[in-house]
C-alpha distance (Angstrom), angle and dihedral (degrees) to the residues before:
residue distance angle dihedral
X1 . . .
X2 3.94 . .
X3 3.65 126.4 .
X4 3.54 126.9 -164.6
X5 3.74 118.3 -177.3
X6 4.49 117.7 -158.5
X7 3.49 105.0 -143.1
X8 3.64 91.7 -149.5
X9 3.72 126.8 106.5
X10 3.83 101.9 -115.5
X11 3.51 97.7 175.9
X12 4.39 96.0 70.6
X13 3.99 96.8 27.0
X14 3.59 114.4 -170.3
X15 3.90 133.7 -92.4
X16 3.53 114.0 -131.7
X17 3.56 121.6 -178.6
X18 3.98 127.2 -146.6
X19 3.68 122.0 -123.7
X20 3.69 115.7 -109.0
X21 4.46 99.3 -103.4
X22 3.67 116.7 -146.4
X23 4.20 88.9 -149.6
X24 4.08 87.9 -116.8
X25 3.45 140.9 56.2
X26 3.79 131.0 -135.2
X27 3.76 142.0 157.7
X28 3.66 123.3 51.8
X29 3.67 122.6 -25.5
X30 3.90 122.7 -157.5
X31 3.75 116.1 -147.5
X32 4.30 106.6 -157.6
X33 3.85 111.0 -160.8
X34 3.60 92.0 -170.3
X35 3.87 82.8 -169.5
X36 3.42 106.9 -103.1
X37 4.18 116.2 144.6
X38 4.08 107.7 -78.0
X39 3.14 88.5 1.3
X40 3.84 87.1 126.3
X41 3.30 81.5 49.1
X42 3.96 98.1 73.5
X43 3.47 92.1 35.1
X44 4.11 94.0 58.9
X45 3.46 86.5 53.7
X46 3.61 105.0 46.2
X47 4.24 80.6 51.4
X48 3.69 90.4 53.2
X49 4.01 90.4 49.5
X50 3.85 92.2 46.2
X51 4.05 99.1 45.3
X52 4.03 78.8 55.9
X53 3.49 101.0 49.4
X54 4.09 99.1 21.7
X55 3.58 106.8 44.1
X56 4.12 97.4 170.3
X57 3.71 87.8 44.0
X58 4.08 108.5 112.9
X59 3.35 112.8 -155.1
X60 4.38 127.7 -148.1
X61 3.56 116.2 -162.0
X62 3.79 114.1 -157.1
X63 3.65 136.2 172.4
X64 3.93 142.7 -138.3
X65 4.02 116.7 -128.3
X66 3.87 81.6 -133.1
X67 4.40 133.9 -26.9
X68 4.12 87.0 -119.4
X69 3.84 88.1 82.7
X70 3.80 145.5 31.5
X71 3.63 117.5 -87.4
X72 3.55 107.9 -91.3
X73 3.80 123.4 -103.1
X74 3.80 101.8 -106.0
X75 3.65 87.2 46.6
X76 3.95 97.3 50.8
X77 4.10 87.3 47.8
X78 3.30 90.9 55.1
X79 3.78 101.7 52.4
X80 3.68 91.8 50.3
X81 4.07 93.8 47.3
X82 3.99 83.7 58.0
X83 3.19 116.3 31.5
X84 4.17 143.4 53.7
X85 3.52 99.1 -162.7
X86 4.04 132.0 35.9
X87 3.70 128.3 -160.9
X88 3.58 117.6 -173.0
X89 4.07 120.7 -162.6
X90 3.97 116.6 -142.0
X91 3.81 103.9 -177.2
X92 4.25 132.8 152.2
């Protein structure tokens, strides 16, 4: 028999409040392929879905040097100096 022990404290779980939306989204949107297989994938479609239904929506495509490690520093600075929003595709 198999065991599997959740670290978590179950007994006082967490409040987590939700951001206030505003129903829309505008600005500039970074898409982070963070290099996984079809990742890209995703992220194309969730571009075609937002031209569609976000037409003043610009959207920045930017990549991870590989998913086995954070995103390096200059990389992370530069997403948040040019974008509002970030989407990040996880894929396999």
């Amino acid at each position: 028999m198999l065991t599997i022990l959740d670290p978590t404290d179950e007994r006082t779980p967490p409040t987590r409040q939700v951001t206030p939306r505003t129903g829309k989204v505008t600005g500039n949107v970074a898409f982070l392929d963070i290099s996984k297989p079809k990742g890209n994938l995703l992220l194309d479609r969730l571009q075609s879905l937002l031209e569609v239904s976000a037409p003043g929506v610009r959207i920045n495509r930017y990549v991870k040097p590989t998913f086995a490690k954070p995103a390096p520093a200059e990389l992370r600075a530069k997403i948040a100096g040019e974008n509002d929003f970030i989407v990040e595709a996880l894929a396999d």
